[in-house]
C-alpha positions, -999 to 999 in steps of 0.1 A, spaced: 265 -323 280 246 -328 248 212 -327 270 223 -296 283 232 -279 252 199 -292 242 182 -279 270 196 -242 269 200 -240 225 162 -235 219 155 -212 241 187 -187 232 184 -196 195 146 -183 202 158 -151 224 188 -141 193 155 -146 165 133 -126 191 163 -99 191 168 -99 152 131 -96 145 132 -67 169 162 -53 152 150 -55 119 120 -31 127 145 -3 136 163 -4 102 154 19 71 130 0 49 145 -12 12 138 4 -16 125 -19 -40 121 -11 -82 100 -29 -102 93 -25 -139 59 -30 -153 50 -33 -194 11 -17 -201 -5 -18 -227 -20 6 -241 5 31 -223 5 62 -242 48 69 -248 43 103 -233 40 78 -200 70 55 -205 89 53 -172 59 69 -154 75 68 -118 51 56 -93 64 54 -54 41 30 -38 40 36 -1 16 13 20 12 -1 56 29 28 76 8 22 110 9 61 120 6 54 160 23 45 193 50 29 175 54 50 144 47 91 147 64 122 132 96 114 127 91 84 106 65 101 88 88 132 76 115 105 72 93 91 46 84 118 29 119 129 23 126 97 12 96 96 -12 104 131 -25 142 125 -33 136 101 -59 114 129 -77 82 105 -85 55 119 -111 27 99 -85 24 88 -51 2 61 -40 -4 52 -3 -23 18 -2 -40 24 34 -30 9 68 -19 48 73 -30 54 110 -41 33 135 -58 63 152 -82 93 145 -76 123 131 -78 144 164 -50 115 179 -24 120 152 -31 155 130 4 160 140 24 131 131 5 131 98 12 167 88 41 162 67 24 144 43 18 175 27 49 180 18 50 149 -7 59 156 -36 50 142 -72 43 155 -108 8 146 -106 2 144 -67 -5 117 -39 -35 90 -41 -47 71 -16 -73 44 -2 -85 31 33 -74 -1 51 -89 -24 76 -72 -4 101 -89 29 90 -119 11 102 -108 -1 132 -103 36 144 -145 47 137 -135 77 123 -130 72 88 -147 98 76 -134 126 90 -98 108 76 -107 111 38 -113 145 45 -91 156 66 -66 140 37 -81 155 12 -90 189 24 -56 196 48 -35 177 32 -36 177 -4 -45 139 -10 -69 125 -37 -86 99 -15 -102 75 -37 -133 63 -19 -147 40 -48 -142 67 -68 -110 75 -96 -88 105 -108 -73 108 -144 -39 116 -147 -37 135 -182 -4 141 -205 0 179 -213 7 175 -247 -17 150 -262 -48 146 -238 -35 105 -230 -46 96 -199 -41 69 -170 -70 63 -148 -61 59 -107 -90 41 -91 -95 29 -54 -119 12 -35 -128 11 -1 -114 -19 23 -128 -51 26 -133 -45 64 -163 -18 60 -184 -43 49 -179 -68 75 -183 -41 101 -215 -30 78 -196 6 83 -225 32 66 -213 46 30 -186 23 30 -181 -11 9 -152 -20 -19 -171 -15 -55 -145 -15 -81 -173 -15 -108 -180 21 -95 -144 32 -87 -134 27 -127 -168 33 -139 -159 68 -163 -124 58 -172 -117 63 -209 -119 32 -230 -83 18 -240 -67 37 -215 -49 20 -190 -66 14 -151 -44 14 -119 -64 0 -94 -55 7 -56 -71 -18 -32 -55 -24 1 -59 -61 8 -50 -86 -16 -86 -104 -12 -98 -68 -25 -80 -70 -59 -92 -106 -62 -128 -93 -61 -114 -65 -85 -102 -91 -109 -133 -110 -109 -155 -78 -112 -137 -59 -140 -133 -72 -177 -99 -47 -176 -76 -36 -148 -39 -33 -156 -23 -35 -122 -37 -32 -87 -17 -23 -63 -22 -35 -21 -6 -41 7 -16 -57 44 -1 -88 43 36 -75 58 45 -105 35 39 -121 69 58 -98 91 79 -128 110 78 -161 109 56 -188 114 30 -158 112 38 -159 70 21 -190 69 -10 -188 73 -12 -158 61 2 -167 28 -29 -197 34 -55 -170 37 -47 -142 11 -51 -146 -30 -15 -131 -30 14 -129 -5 37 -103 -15 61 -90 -44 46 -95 -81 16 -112 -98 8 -120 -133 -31 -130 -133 -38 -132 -170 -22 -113 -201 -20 -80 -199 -24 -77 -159 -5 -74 -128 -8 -72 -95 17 -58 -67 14 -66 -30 41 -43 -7 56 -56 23 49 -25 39 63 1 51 58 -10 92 43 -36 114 13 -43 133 14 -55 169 45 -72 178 77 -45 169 89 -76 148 99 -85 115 114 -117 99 120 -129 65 103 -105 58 116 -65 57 101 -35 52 100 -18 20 81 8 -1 88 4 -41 96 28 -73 75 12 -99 80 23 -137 55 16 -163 64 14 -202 46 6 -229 41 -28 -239 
């Protein structure tokens, strides 16, 4: 009886993980908070409220609904920034103009910020993303490029960069290739840099490139998405998920993500997005 139990355990135990990794994809994701000490962080900024939204997968598993779930979500906890850390569609813009449209409603103090993923890539119409984004939607797309955020009273500022996903220069896509030299270059000196870079491999090349970033945030890994998958991609990327400390003075946040990719599965590893407030160190 012991060889039977054998016999039949694995493959149930593997049908019930199967079902709970399936299950886990159709709950609401957590809402993480995170606190971050910056120096330099004028007190006009202290608890600066940043919702970090990344990895959504706009597709055929995610559309409309989740997107204007999102936003609501986003928008009741009354953020002074929004920044989406690409993986947003998985199609072009002609595809999903529609399930993306509620993205204009996000709402923030100082608006919504976002950069491309590898998936972006994947769907050859990048271009005509940053500026449908930009132009319909109300988005500061950061395309190697960065926007100050400015306190009314005193003229402190905050400087949002992003850069462009690893993936357009392995597919040699034309205008496209991460330069986080160029995305900062302008920021005011001894103001603090937010750096938005979707894959953890690009804020290591960040890190190496700039003598000052004080957090970078990204996304991509899923934080592994379902197990044994976490493994080698915890192998393969700088960092995994949740938060870094690189050297005094910096971090570095990698989100879970919002969705999947591929498989409708998640395990020991959930979905999330993240409030993250900033005070002065």
């Amino acid at each position: 009886s012991s060889g039977i139990n054998a016999e039949y355990g694995v493959p149930v135990a593997a049908v019930i993980l199967t079902l709970w990794s399936f299950i886990n994809t159709l709950l609401p994701p957590q809402h993480t908070t995170v606190h971050i000490p910056m120096k330099g962080l004028a007190r006009e900024f202290d608890n600066f409220h940043i919702i970090h939204l990344s990895d959504i997968h706009v597709g055929p598993t995610t559309g409309k609904e989740f997107v204007d779930w999102m936003v609501h979500r986003s928008n009741s906890h009354d953020p002074d920034a929004v920044f989406i850390t690409g993986d947003l569609v998985d199609s072009s813009v002609k595809r999903l103009k529609r399930a993306v449209h509620g993205l204009k409603n996000l709402k923030s103090k100082y608006g919504t910020y976002y950069v491309t993923g590898n998936h972006e890539y994947y769907t050859n119409d990048v271009d005509n993303w940053l500026r449908h984004l930009s132009s319909s939607l109300g988005i500061h797309t950061l395309h190697n490029q960065h926007h100050l955020i400015t306190a009314s009273n005193n003229g402190s500022h905050l400087c949002i960069g992003g850069i462009d996903d690893p993936q357009a220069e392995k597919m040699s896509y034309e205008g496209h290739s991460p330069d986080p030299v160029s995305a900062v270059e302008g920021c005011p000196e001894g103001h603090p840099i937010i750096l938005l870079a979707h894959q953890p491999k690009g804020a290591k090349m960040a890190l190496d490139a700039l003598p000052r970033v004080d957090l970078i945030l990204s996304g991509h890994t899923h934080g592994g998405q379902f197990f044994p998958v976490h493994i080698p991609v915890w192998l393969v990327n700088p960092f995994f998920a949740g938060l870094y400390h690189p050297w005094e003075g910096c971090h570095v946040y990698v989100s879970r993500g919002l969705r999947f990719y591929g498989a409708p599965m998640r395990f020991l590893s959930y979905p999330q997005y993240t409030s993250i407030f900033l005070h002065p160190a």
